[in-house]
matplotlib code that plots the C-alpha trace (Angstrom):
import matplotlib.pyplot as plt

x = [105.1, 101.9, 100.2, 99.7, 96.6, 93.9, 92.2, 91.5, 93.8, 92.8, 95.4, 94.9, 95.2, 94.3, 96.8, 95.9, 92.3, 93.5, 96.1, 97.0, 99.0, 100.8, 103.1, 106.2, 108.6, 106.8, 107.3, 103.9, 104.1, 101.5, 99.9, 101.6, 100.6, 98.7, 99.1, 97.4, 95.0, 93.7, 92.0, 95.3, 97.3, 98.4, 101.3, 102.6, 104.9, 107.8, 110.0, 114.3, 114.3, 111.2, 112.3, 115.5, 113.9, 111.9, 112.7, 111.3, 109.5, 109.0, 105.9, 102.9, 100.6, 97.0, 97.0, 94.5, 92.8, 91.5, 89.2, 85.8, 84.0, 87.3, 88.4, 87.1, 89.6, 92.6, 94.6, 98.1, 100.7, 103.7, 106.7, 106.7, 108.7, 110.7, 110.9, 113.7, 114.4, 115.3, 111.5, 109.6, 110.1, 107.7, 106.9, 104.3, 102.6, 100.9, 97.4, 97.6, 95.2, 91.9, 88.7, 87.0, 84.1, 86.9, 88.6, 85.1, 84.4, 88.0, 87.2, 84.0, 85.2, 87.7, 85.5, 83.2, 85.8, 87.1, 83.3, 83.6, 86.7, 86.8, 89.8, 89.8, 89.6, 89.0]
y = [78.7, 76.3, 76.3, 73.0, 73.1, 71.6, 73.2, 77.7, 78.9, 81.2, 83.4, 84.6, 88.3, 88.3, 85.4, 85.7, 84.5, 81.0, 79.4, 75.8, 72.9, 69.4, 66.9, 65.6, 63.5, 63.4, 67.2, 68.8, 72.7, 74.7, 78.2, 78.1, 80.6, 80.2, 82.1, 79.9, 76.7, 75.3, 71.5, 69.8, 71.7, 74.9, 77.3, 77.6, 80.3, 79.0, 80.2, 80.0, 77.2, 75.2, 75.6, 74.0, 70.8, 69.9, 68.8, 68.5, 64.8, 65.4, 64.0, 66.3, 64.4, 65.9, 69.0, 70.8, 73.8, 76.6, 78.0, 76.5, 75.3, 73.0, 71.8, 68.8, 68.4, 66.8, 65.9, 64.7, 66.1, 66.0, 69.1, 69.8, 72.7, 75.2, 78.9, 80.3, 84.3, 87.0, 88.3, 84.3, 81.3, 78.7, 75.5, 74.3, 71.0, 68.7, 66.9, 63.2, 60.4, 62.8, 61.4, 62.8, 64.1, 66.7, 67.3, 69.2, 70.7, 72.5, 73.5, 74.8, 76.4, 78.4, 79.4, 80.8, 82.6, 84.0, 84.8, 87.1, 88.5, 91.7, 91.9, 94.9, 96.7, 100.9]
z = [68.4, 68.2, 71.5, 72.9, 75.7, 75.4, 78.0, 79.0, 81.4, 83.7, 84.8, 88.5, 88.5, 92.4, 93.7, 97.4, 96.1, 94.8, 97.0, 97.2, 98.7, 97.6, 99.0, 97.2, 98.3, 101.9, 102.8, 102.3, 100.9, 102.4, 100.9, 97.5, 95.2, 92.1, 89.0, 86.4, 86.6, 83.7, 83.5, 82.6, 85.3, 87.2, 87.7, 91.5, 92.4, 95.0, 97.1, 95.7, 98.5, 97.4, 93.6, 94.9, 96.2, 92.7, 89.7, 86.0, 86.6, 90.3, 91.3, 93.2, 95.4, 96.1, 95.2, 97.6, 96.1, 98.9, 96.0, 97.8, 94.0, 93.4, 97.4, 96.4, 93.6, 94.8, 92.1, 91.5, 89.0, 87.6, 87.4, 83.3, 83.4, 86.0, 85.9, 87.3, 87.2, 89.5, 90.2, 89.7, 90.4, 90.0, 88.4, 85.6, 86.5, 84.8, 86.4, 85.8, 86.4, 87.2, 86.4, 83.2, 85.7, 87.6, 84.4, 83.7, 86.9, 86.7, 83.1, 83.8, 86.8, 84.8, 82.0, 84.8, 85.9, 83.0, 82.1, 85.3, 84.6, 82.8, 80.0, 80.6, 84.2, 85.3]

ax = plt.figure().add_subplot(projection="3d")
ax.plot(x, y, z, "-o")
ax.set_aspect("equal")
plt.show()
């Protein structure tokens, strides 16, 4: 299967460290978790009931990060794919319309990150 990202992902081993927020469809979800940010999008973990309420095409508005380097980063997305099994459920969303400027502050931000991350911990 060809891999199609254009960008590292960084794959949150310690979710309580990256947590963020969105509004779709006027209800705003607070202190979702993240499991995987990248420059072209991220990986929230939701609740059955939150799952529920989106859609592949639902549209994300400002995207808050908690993460202090990227608060400033608000962007907005779009649901690519849903993940629905017994132990996750989460959704895969794509970043749209972020200036080229943010696109590298979240790309350099996750190849910090992944600099500091040891493959493999004691």
């Amino acid at each position: 299967m060809q891999d199609k990202r254009r960008y590292k992902r960084l794959a949150i081993d310690d979710v309580a460290r990256c947590r963020s927020s969105y509004t779709c469809q006027e209800i705003e979800h607070k202190d979702c978790l993240v499991i995987s940010l990248s420059a072209g999008g991220v990986f929230f973990i939701l609740s059955g009931e939150q799952l529920n309420q989106l859609s592949v095409g639902s549209i994300l508005q400002q995207i808050q990060f908690e993460q202090t380097e990227i608060t400033h980063i608000r962007p907005n997305g779009i649901v690519v794919y849903k993940l629905d099994r017994d132990r996750l459920k989460g959704i895969g969303v794509a970043f749209q319309g972020l200036p080229s400027e943010q696109i590298r502050e979240l790309d350099e931000f996750v190849n910090q990150e992944l600099r500091n991350t040891s493959l493999f911990q004691d």
